[in-house]
N, C-alpha and C positions, 0 to 999 in steps of 0.2 A: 504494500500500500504506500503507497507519494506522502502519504499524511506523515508517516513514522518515519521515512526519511527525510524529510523537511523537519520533524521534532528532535531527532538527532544531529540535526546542521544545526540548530538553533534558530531555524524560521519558525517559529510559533504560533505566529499568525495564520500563516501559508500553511502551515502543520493544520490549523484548527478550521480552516476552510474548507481544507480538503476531505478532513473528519467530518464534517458537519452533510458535506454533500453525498460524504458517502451514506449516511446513516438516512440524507433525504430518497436517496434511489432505493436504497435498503433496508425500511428500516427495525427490519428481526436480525440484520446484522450486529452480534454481541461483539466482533474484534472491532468495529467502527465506531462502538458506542465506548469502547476501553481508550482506543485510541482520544477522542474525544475528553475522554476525562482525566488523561493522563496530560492532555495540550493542555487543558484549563487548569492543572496542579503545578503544569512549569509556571503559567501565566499568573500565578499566584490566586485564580477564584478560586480558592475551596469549595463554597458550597456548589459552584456549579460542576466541579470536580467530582463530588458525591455523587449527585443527582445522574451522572454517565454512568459511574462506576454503577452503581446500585442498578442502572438501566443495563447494563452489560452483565452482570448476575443475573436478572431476571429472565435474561433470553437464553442466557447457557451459565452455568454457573462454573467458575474454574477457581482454581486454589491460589494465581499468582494474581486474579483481580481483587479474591477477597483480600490479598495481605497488602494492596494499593489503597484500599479501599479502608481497612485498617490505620493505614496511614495516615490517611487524607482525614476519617475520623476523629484520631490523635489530637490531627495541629487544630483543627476546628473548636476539640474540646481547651485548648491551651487557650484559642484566642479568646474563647468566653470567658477565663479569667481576667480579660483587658479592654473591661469595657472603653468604650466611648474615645481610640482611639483615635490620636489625634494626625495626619498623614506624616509627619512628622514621627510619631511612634509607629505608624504601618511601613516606613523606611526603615528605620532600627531595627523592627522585628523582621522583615523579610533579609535585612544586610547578615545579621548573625543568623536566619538559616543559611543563608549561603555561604559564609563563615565555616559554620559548621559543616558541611555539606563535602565544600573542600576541603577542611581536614582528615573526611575520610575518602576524599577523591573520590565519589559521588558527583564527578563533574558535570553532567545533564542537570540532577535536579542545580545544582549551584549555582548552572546557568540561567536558570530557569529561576529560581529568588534572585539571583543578582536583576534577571530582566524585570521581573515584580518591583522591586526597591524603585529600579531608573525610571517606572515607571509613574510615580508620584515625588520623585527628583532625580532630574539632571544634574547628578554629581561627578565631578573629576573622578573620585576615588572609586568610586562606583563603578566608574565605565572600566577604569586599570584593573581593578577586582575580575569584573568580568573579560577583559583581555588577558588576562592570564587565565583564567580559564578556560578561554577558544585555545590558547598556547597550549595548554598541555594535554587536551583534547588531541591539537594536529599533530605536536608528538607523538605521542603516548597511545592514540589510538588508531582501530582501521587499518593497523601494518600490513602493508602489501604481502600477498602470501609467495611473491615473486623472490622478496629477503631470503637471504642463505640462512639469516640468524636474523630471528623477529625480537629477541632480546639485546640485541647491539644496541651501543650508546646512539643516541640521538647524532648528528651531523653536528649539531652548534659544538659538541665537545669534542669534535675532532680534529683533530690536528691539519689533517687534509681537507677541512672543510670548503676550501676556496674553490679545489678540482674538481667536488663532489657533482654530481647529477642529481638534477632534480626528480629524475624518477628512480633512483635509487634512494630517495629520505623516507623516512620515517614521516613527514608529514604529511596530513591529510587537510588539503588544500581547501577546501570550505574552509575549515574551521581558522586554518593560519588567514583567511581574509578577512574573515571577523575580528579575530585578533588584532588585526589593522586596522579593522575600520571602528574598533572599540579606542584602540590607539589613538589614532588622529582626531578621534572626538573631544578625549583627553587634551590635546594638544588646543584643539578647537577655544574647549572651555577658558583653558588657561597657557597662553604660548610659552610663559618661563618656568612652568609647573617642568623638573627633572623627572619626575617619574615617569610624565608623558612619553620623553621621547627616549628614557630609555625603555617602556612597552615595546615604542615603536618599534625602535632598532631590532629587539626582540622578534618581534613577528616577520620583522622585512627578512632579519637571517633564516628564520623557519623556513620561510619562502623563499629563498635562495636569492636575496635581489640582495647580495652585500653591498655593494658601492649603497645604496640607500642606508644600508643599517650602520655603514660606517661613517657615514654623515649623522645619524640619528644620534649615534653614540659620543661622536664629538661636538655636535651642540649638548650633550650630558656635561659632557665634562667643563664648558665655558659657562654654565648655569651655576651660578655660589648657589650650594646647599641652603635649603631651607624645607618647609615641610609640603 
């Protein structure tokens, strides 16, 4: 389904479109209605998250919707601890699930509270949070099954990195253009913000465009430190 690979790029919208139309052509389809609720739990709606889930149970019941489902539950019953937040606290709360998210490298959903947060602010720190998230996404995942060894170090730490080919990385190209384009938004917000455009340079090397990342990284270093 188009839908589950756009919610794995981190198109969400596009992910949730495509769910939505599948479930209108179809709609005793229970994986259209999972897909559907698993777009709206990246997108940070809970309750409309539920209301798929629960709709995907109903039409065929399976054991990895009820433990989404579970989930989705969970954070719904936490946020009724917190009444009458303010969007301001609906930013905090969705930044520390994403927070959290990636410290277990749960990078989908992370991306997916980081997109919920930026969605009720346009933050610097926010947009770098979720550029390193697409980063290690395009790293880390979708290794080409063409690798001799799908456990080699990433390209950026190799010594030969300059020679390398691009279809011989480890990166998985959607996600390093998000990472970029999370990057320059950063840069966008704030031009002498250093974290910016060291994301950048970050993503440009993933993507193999060094002359960019080597520029990115020396306007790093003619920025004085600061936060």
């Amino acid at each position: 389904m188009r839908a589950e690979v756009f919610r794995v790029l981190g198109e969400f919208q596009n992910a949730l479109d495509d769910a939505v139309k599948a479930t209108v052509v179809n709609p005793t389809d229970s994986q259209a209605q999972y897909q559907v609720g698993l777009t709206h739990f990246a997108l940070g709606d809970l309750k409309a998250s539920e209301e798929a889930l629960l709709k995907s149970l109903e039409l065929r019941p399976r054991e990895i919707v009820q433990v989404r489902l579970a989930e989705v539950q969970e954070q719904l019953r936490i946020d009724a601890g917190r009444p009458n937040l303010s969007s301001s606290s609906v930013t905090t709360s969705q930044a520390l699930l994403a927070d959290e998210s990636m410290a277990k490298h749960q990078l989908h959903e992370a991306s997916g509270f980081y997109t919920a947060a930026i969605a009720t602010r346009a933050d610097k720190k926010l947009y770098s949070k979720r550029s390193e998230c697409f980063l290690e996404m395009c790293l880390y995942q979708q290794v080409s099954p063409l690798l001799p060894d799908p456990s080699m170090r990433p390209f950026l730490s190799c010594p030969h990195a300059e020679s390398a080919s691009p279809h011989n990385s480890l990166c998985n190209v959607p996600h390093g253009a998000q990472a970029l384009k999370d990057a320059s938004k950063c840069i966008e917000l704030d031009p002498h913000w250093a974290q910016g455009h060291f994301d950048k340079g970050c993503a440009e090397a993933a993507l193999f465009k060094f002359a960019s990342a080597r520029q990115s990284f020396q306007t790093v270093s003619c920025i004085p430190a600061r936060c």
